[in-house]
N, C-alpha and C positions, 0 to 999 in steps of 0.2 A: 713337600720334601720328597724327594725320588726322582723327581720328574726332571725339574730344570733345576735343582740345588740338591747336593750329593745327600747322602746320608749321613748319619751324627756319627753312629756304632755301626761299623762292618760287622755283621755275625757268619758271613764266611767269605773268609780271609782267603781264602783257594779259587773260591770263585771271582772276589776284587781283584784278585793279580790277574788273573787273565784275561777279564774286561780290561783293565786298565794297559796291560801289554797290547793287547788287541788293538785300544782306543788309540795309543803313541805309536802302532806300526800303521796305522790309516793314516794319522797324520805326515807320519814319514812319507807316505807313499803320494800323499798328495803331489800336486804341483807347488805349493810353498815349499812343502816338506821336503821335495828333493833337493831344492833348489839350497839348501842348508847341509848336504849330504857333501863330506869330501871324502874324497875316492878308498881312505883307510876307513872310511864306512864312520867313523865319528863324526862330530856333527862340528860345523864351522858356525863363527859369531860376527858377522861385519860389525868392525871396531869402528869408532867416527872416526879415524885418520886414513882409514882403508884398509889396516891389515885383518887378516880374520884370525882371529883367536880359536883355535881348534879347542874341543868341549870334548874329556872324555865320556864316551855314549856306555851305557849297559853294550852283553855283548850278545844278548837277548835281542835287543833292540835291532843292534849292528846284523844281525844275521837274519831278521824277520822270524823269529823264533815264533811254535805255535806253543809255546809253552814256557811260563816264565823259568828264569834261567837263577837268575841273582834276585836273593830274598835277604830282605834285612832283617836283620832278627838280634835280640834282646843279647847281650850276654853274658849270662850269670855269673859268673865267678867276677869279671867286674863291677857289676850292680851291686853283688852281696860284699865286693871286699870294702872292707872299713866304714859299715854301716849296721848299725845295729837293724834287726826284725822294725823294731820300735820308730827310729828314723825315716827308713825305707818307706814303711806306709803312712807315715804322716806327711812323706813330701808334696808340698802341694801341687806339684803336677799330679802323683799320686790319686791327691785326694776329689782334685777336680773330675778327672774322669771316672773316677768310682761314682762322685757324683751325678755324672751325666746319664752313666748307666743305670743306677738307678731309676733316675726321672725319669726314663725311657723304659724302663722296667715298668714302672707304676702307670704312664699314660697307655702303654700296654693294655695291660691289664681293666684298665677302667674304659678304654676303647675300643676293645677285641680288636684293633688293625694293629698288626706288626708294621713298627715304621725301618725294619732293619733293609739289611741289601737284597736285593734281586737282582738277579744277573740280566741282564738286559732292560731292567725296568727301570 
């Protein structure tokens, strides 16, 4: 795990956005990667009839940005509306990844190797 299969639990979240912007602005930059580039800098999709379906791109992306731009993130006041404490943490998305983090917590612990993220590794 690290290596050629991602990580379970990102433990910095700062440092995944910027590999992972870094990783999509190499591909951009490639030769496939241009070749998917249309000139308002969004990315085109050859449709099987021939037209291309323009993809709106981040504008991170669109600008070669060394630092991510557009961050998704959680929004409270819609999470918590019309959900009880109670609800919330029992949903089983919820509870799956509390799960995971644990197991990951405990093989930890019983392995001294952190299996979280490293930036480059």
């Amino acid at each position: 795990i690290g290596r050629d299969y991602p990580h379970r639990i990102v433990k910095n979240l700062r440092a995944a956005r910027v590999d992972s912007l870094r990783a999509v602005i190499e591909v951009r930059k490639s030769d496939d990667g241009r070749r998917c580039i249309l000139p308002c800098g969004n990315e085109g999709l050859l449709l099987q009839d021939g037209r291309v379906a323009r993809c709106i791109t981040r504008i991170d992306y669109r600008t070669n940005s060394t630092k991510p731009i557009t961050k998704q993130t959680i929004d409270e006041e819609k999470w918590m509306k019309g959900r009880s404490k109670s609800r919330r943490d029992n949903d089983p998305l919820v509870v799956a990844m509390k799960d995971c983090a644990n197991r990951q917590a405990r093989m930890e612990n019983i392995s001294g190797v952190s299996f979280g993220y490293f930036p480059g590794g």
